[in-house]
N, C-alpha and C positions, 0 to 999 in steps of 0.2 A: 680449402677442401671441398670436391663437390658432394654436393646429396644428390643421391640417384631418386631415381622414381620410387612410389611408393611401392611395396610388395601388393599384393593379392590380397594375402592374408591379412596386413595391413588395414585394407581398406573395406575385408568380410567386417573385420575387429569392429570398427567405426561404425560402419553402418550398423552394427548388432547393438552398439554402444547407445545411437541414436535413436533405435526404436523403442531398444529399453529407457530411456531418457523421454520420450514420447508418452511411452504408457505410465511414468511415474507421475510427467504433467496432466497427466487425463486425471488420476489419483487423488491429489493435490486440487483437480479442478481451477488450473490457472492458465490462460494463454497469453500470458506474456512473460517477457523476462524481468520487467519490472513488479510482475505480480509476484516474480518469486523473491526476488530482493528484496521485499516489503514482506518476506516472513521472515520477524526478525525473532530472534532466540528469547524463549522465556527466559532464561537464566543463563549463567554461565560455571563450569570448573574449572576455579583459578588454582593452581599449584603453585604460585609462588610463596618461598618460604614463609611462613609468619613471622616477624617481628617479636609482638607482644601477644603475652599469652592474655584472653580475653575469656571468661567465660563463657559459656549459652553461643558461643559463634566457634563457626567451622576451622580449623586451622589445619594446616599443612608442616609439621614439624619432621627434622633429622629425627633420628630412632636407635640405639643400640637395645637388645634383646638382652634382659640378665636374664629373666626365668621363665623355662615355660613350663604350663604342668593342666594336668584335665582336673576338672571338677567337677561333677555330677554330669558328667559326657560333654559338659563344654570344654574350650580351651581357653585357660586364663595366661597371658603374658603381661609381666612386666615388662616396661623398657624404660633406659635411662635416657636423658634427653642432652645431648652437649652442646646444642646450645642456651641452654639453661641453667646450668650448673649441675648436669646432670642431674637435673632433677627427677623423682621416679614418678611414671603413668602406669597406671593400670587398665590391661584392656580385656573385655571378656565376649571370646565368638559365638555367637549361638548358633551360626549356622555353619557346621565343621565339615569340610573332606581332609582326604590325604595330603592334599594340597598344603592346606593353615600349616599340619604338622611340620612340613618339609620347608615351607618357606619360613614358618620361623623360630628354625631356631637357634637355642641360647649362643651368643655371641654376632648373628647377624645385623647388618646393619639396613635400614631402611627410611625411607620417606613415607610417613604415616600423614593421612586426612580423616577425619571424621570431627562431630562436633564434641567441642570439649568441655568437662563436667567437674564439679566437685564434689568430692564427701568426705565432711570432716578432717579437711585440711588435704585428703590426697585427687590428687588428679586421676583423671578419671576418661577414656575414649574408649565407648561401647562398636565395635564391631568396624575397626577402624579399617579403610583398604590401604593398600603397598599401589605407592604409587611411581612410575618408570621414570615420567619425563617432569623435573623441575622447571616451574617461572612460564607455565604455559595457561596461556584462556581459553579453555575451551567452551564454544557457545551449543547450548542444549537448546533443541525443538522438540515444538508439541506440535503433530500432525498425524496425519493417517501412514505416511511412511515408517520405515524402521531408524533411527538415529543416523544411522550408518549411510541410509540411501540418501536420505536429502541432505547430509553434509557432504557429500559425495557431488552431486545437484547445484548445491552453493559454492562449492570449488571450482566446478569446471565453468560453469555457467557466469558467476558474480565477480566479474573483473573488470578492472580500471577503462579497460580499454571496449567493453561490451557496455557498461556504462554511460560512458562518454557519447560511443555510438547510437543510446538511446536519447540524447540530445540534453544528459544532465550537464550543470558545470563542474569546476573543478571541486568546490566545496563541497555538494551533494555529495559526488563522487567518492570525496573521506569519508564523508557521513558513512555513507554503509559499506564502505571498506572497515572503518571503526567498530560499527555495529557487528559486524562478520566474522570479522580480522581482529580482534584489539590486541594489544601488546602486556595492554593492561586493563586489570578494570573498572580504573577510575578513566579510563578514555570514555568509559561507555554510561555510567553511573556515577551519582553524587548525591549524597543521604540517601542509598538507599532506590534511588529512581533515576529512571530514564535522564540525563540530560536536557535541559530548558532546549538547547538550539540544536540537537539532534532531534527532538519532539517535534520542532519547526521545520525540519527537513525531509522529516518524513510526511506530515501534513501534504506538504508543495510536492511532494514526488508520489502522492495515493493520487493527489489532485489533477494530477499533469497526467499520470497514467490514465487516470478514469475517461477524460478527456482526450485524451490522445485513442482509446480504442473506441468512441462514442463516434468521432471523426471519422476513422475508419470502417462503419457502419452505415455511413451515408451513402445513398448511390441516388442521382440524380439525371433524368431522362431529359430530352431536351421534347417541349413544352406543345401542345396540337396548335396553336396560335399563340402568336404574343396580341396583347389584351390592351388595346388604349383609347377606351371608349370617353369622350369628354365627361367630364361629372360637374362644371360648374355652375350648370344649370340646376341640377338638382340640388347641390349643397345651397344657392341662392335661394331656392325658392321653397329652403323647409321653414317651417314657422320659432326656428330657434338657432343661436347660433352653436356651430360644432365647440366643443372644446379643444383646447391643446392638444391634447392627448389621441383625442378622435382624428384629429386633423395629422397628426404625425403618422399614427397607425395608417390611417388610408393613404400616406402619402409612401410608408413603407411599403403597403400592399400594391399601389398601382406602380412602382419601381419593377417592383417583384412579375405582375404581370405583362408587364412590357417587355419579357426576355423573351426569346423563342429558343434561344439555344438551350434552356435550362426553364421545366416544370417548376412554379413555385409550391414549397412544401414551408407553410408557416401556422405556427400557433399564436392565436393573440388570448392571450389570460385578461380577462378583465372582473371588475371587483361588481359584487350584487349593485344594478344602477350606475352601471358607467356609460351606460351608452352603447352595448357591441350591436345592437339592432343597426343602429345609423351605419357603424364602420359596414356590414354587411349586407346594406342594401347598396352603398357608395360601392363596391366590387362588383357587385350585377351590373351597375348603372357602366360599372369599365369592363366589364366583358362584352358589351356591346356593337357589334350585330350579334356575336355570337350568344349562345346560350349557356346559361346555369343553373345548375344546379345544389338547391340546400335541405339538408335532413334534419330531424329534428329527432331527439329519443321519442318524442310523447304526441299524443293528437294534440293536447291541448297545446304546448307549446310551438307546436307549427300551425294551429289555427292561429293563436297570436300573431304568431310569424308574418302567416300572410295574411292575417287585419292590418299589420302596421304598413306592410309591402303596397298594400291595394291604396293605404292612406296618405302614404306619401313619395311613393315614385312616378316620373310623372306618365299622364296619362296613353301616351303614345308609346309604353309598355307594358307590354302582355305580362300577365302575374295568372299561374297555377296553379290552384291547390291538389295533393294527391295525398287519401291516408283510407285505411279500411274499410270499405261501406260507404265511401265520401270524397266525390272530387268535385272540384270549381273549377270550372275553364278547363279546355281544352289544355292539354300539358303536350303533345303534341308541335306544338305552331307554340307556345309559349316561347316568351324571352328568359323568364325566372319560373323555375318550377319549383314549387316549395313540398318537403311531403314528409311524411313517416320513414318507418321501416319497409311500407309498401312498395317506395319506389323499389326495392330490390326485385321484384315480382312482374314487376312491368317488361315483358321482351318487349315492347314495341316504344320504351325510352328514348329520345332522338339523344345525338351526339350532345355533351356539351362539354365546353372549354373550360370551366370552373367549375370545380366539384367545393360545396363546402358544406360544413359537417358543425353543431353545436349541439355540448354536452356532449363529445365523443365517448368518454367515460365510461357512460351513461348506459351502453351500447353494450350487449350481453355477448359471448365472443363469437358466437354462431354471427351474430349479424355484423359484428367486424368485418368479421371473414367475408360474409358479401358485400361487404361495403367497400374495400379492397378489390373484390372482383369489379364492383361497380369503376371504381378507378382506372382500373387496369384492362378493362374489357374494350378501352379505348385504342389498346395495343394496334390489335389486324387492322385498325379501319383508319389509325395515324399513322401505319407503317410509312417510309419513304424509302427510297433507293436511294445513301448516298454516290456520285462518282466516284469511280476510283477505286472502290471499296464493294466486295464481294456480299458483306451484311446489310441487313435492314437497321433501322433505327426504329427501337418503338416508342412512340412520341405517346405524352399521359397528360392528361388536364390536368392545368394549377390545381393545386389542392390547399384549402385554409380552412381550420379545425378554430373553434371558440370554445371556451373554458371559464364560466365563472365561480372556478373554482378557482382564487387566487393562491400564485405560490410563492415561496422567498428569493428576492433578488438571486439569492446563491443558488436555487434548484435553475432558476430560470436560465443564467450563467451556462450550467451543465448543459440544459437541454438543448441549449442553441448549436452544440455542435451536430443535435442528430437532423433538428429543423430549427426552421429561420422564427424567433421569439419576440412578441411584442407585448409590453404592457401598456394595462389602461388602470391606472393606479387613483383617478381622480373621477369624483362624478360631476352633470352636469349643475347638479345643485347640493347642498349642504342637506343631509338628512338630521331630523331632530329626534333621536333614539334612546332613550335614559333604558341604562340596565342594569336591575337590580338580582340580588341574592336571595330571595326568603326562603323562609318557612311554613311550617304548622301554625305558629303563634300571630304570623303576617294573614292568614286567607281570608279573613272578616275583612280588611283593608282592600285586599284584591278584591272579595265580591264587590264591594261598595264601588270601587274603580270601574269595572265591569259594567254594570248597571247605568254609570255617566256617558260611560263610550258609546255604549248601547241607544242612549235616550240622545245621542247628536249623531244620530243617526250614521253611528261607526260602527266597524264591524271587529268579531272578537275571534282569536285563532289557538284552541287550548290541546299542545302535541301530548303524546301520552306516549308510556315504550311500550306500552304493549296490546293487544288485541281483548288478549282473553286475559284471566287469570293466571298469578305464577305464584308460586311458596318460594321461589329463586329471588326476586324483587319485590322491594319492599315498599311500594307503591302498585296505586288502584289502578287498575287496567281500561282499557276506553270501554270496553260493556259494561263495566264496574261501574263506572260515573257518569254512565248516558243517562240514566235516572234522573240524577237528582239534579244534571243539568237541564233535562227537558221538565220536571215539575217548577223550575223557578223561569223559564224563559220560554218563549212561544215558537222562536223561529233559530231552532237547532238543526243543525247538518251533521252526519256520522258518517265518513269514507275510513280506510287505509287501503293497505298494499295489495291485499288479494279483492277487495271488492270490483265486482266486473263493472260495476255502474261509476267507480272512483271519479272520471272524468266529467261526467253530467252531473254528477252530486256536486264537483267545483263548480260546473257553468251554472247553475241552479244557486249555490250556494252568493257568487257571485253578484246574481243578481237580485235577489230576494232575503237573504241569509243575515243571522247576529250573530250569530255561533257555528265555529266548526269542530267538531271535534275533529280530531285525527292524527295518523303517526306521523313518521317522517315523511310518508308520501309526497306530503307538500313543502320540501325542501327547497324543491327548482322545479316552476309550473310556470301555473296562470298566474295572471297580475290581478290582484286583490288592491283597486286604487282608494277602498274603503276601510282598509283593516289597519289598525290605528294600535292594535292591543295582542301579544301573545306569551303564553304562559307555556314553558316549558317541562314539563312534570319530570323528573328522574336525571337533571342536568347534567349530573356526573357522572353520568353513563355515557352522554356521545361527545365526540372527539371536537373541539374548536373550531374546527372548519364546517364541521356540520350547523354547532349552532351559529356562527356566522350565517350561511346560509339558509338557514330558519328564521332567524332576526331580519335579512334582510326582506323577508315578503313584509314588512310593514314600513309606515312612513314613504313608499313608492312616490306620493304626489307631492311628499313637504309637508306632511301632516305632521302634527307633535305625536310622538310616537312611546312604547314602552314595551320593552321585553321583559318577565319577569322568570329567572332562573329558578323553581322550585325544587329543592332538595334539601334531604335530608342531615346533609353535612354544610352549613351554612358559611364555614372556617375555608372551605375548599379555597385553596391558595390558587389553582388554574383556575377558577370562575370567577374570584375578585379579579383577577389580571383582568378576563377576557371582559369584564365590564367597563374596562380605564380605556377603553378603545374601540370604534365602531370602522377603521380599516383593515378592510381584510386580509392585505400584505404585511400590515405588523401582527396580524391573529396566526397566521400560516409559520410566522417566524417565531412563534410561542409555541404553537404544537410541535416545533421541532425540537424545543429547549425540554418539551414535558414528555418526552418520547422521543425512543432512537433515530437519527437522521436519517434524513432520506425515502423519500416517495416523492418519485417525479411520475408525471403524468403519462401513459401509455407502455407503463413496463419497463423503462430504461433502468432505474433504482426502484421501480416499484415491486420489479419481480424479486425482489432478497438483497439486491446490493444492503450491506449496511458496511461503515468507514470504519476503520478501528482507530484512526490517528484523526482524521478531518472531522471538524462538526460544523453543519452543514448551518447552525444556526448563527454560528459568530465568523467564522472565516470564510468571509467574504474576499478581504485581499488576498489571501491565498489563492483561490480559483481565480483571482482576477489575475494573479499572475503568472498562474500556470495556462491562462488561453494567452496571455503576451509572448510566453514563453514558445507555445505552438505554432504560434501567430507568425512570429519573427524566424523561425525554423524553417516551415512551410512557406518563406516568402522570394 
């Protein structure tokens, strides 16, 4: 038989079909089709007959109608039951139309559901519905749609073969055909709960999907130069040798800037004292003749920056400094320009072929946003004419982002699909950091500590949560305790977050200083290679990665070192953890287990993704095998 062409009308139908199918997706908030297969039904209504009669649970029973009769404006019906021995139920409507009266009555027969009750020996179903269709599953959703719309959505859209197309296998494939579709509802449930290996397969298909549109958000320019400046000169002639770890990362990154066809976009996460100084001078030293450029959030950390740059690259390269009220060298003529958020402001920035960026985070979204222009402003001036081809190409210097803010193998996984991911999981030497839990009953102990660290001439670092006073927190505030710490010590420092002087109060504090007081400010700064001692006041108020990152400003040179956790809840189950461990990639995999998965670095899951199925702190092979899975599709 042939089929003719579609009609007109046919094809108005369709497309009306498809936009309303559009704006149900805007709705719902999902752009794909595996976002919408992964909304699986909270529950379901099974209609097949009952068996056994069960109290307190829902049952599906045959129904003849002996009596029906009103009672104080309800309507009460008996019915006899055959397959029970006709046994009699009593059911009472409280919510009556014309309807109730018409459909039941005496001598009609019907399929009744509701749950079933007893009293005093008689059965009992309060406001049971007439049900049409026998031995059917039907699967219930909770969304912002109507019942109607998104089962409507899951039919036309969730098929074997739309499935398959999205690159699952055959297994998956049942999996949410089961979930969807079941015949019954033990395909889909067992005491009660979801399935052990449909749980597993939904895991592997949120994972693969996340990944699979992370991928598809990549867009990759090809590169203002490829970048292969010799560096064994300088790796010879630093005063120490790289680590493992250092030596791979740089050997990723000068891979990476070697391509011309394709800008590098990588992030290297490394742990407080791993080393990212070295990896990021070893990139300038490979962008060579050409020039680079590195930002820093803070003054003080790009003055370190380029302390350490002038210390040891070598001398027959120009080193930059650029920051508010403050430049060294000519940036201009420079090979490495090192600076603030000032360089944004500078028109007269020459080109450079490496842009890199530490503590991007850090970075407030205004100066994202230029920092991005700074990138990209390279466009007009790398344009080229391909042959052949009518467009330009706009060519963007490598771009590599530093983070020591370490994260979990599994986030790290994720984020490689949107940029290229390295860790620095190892330092170059063993830090010796004991951390304890006290209290109120411990602080005589502490001061005595204090006082020794003080008298070898070490220095003490005591964070506080708060500025001023609060009735909110139940802990002394840093003007609270500036007192009675400057009546017992000589040479105290007071910064935090809004003082305009913060960063000279460190360089000061640095050089001359026993005590600091102060908030988090000093999370990720200067290098304090004297502070041997820090007291956290309010521990169980900031999140594990914070105090990692707090902990980590002491011990910098090898010193014996102590962090002491002060709060109120001494029991606190996350702060005994976070004391059994001074690596920051097993503390990052703790904050995920003590709070909902997921925050990756730069908005990818940080802007709200949270998983319903994956957790992000244990299922690692999962992700590992939904990028195989990508990997081998894409190949």
């Amino acid at each position: 038989m042939m089929v003719g062409k579609p009609t007109l009308r046919t094809c108005i139908k369709a497309e009306r079909d498809m936009e309303e199918a559009k704006q149900l997706f805007k709705k719902l908030k999902i752009y794909s089709l595996l976002d919408l297969a992964l909304i699986v039904p909270t529950s379901y209504n099974d209609t097949t007959l009952t068996p056994h009669l069960e109290i307190g649970k829902t049952a599906t029973l045959e129904a003849k109608v002996l009596q029906s009769s009103v009672y104080n404006g309800k309507l009460r019906v008996t019915f006899a039951l055959p397959a029970f021995g006709n046994r009699r139920l009593s059911s009472l409507f409280f919510r009556t139309t014309p309807y109730h009266y018409k459909l039941f009555e005496v001598g009609s027969h019907h399929y009744i559901q509701g749950r079933l009750e007893e009293y005093k020996g008689y059965l009992q179903m309060s406001q049971p519905r007439s049900v049409k269709e026998i031995g059917k599953v039907t699967p219930k959703y909770k969304t912002v749609l109507k019942e109607s719309e998104i089962r409507s959505l899951i039919e036309l859209y969730v098929t074997e073969k739309n499935l398959f197309n999205e690159g699952l296998d055959s297994k998956e494939v049942a999996a949410l055909m089961h979930i969807h579709f079941p015949n019954a509802i033990e395909e889909v449930y067992a005491d009660g709960r979801l399935k052990p290996e449909l749980l597993e397969v939904l895991k592997f298909i949120e994972a693969y999907n996340h990944l699979k549109k992370l991928r598809g958000k990549r867009v990759d320019f090809p590169a203002i130069a490829a970048l292969t400046g010799e560096i064994e000169t300088f790796v010879s002639g630093l005063p120490f040798t790289l680590t493992t770890e250092q030596q791979q990362v740089i050997a990723d990154i000068r891979k990476d800037l070697a391509r011309e066809d394709r800008a590098a976009k990588r992030m290297v996460v490394g742990d407080v004292g791993s080393g990212k100084t070295m990896v990021i001078l070893a990139a300038a030293v490979t962008a060579l003749p050409h020039k680079s450029i590195l930002m820093a959030p803070t003054s003080l950390l790009a003055l370190q920056l380029y302390e350490e740059a002038v210390k040891h690259l070598p001398e027959s390269m120009n080193v930059a400094l650029v920051m508010q009220g403050h430049d060294e060298g000519d940036y201009c003529e420079a090979d490495l320009i090192i600076g603030t958020h000032a360089l944004l402001y500078k028109d007269d920035l020459p080109q450079a072929a490496l842009v890199m960026v530490d503590e991007q985070h850090r970075f407030g979204t205004k100066q994202r946003a230029s920092l991005e222009a700074l990138v990209n402003r390279e466009r007009s001036v790398g344009s080229v004419h391909r042959p052949n081809h009518a467009e330009q190409i706009d060519r963007k210097p490598h771009f590599i982002q530093f983070s020591a803010t370490p994260i979990p193998r599994t986030q790290a996984m994720m984020e490689s699909e949107l940029v290229d991911v390295s860790l620095i999981t190892t330092t170059p030497f063993e830090r010796e950091v004991t951390t304890k839990v006290i209290g109120r009953p411990e602080f005589p102990q502490l001061l005595a500590h204090i006082q020794t660290e003080i008298a070898q001439n070490h220095q003490v670092l005591i964070v506080y949560p708060l500025v001023e006073e609060s009735t909110e927190i139940p802990y002394q505030s840093l003007e609270e305790s500036r007192g009675f710490w400057e009546e017992r010590f000589e040479y105290v420092y007071v910064t935090h977050g809004k003082d305009k002087e913060k960063e000279q109060v460190l360089l000061d504090f640095r050089e001359k200083g026993d005590i600091l007081l102060a908030t988090t400010v000093v999370e990720v700064g200067i290098s304090l290679p004297r502070l041997t001692l820090i007291v956290i006041v309010g521990a169980e108020r900031l999140g594990l990665a914070t105090l990692h990152q707090l902990r980590g400003r002491v011990g910098r040179n090898g010193l014996e070192s102590w962090c002491y956790l002060f709060t109120n809840t001494p029991g606190n189950e996350r702060l005994q953890k976070f004391t059994q461990t001074t690596n920051g990639f097993e503390i990052a995999k703790l904050d995920l287990q003590f709070r909902d998965s997921g925050d990756i670095i730069d908005g990818t899951i940080q802007s709200g993704q949270r998983f319903k199925w994956l957790d992000m702190a244990e299922d690692e092979a999962v992700i590992k095998a939904a990028k195989v899975r990508l990997g081998s599709l894409e190949a």
